[in-house]
N, C-alpha and C positions, 0 to 999 in steps of 0.2 A: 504494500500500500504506500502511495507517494503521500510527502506531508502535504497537509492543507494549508496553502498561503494565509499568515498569520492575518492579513488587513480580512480577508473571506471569512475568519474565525469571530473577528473582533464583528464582523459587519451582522455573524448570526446571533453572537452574548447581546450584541446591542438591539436585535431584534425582539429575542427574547424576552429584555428586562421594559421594552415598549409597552410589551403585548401583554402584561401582566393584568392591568384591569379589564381586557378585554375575555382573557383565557377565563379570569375567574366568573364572569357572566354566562361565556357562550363553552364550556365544558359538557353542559348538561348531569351537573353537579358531580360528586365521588365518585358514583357508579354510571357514568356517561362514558360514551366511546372513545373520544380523546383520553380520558383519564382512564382508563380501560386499559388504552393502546397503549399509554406514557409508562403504564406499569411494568407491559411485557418488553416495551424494547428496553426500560434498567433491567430485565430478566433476562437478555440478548433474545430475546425473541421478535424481533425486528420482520419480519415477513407476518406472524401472527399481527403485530401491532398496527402493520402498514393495511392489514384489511379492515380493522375498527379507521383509522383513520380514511382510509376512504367512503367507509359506510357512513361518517359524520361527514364528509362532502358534498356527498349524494342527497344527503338527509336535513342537512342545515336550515335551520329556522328564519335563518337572517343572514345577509354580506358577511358581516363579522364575525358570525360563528363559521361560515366557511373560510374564511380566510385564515382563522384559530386552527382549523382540523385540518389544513395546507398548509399550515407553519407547525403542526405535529408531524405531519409527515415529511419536510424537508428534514426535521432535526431527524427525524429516522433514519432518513436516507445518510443523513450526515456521519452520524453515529457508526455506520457503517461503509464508511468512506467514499460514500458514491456521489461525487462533487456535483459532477450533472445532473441527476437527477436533486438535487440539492438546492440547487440557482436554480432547475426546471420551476420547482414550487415557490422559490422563495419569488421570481419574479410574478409569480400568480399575486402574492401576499401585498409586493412594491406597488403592482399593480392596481388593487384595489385602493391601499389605502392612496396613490395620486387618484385618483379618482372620487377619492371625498375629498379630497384636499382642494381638488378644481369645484365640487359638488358644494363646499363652504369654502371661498377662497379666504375669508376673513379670518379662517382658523387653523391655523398650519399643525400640521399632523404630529411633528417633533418642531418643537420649541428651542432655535437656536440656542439658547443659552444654558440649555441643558442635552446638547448635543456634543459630549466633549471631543469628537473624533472629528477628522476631514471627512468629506462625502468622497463614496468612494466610485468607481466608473459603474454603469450599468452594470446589473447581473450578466447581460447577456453578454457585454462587452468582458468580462470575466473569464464567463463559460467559454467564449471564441479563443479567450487569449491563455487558458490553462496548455497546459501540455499535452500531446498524447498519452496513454495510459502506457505506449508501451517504451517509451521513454525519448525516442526520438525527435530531434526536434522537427518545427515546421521547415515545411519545404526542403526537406531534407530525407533520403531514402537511406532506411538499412542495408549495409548485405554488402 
């Protein structure tokens, strides 16, 4: 498994610690599928977890509970090194929330001043620019 570029790491903790009032609303309390699923992948059971988190996608009440059970399932995917599908989800998550942001422009989503990192390039601009898995660089042939 290749390391995860620390700024990708810093950009999921900081997600994370966003999302906290939102997880604890849209979980669907203890025994709800995100929390369900967050239980089994600490138990490395990360394919059992990634199916609770898709059935709270499917199932979602509200944007923001979907966007909760897309940000459980990027940390899944995370957890188990799978970078793309990682930034696959997390750009679903970015996604939404510019889109409340443009929805109330008057209320920006993170609060500069409680932003203590740079912003960092798009997800997708990330995803493009990670390495190949099999270690190679771009534009460059093994053999």
């Amino acid at each position: 498994m290749s390391a995860v570029p620390r700024t990708v790491l810093r950009a999921i903790v900081a997600c994370l610690a966003s999302s906290s009032a939102v997880s604890a609303q849209t979980q669907g309390g203890r025994g709800g599928p995100v929390a369900q699923g967050t239980q089994l992948d600490l138990e490395g059971k990360g394919a059992q977890a990634r199916e609770l988190f898709q059935k709270a996608i499917d199932t979602a009440p509200t944007p923001a509970a979907k966007a909760n059970a897309q940000r459980a399932m990027a940390m899944s995917w995370a957890f188990e090194g799978n970078c793309r599908k990682t930034i696959e989800y997390e750009q679903m998550i970015i996604d939404y929330w510019v889109s409340q942001e443009r929805t109330n422009p008057g209320t920006p989503i993170i609060s500069k001043a409680k932003w203590p990192m740079k912003p960092l390039a798009s997800a997708s601009t990330l995803a493009t620019s990670m390495p190949p898995p099999d270690g190679t660089k771009k534009g460059t042939t093994s053999g």
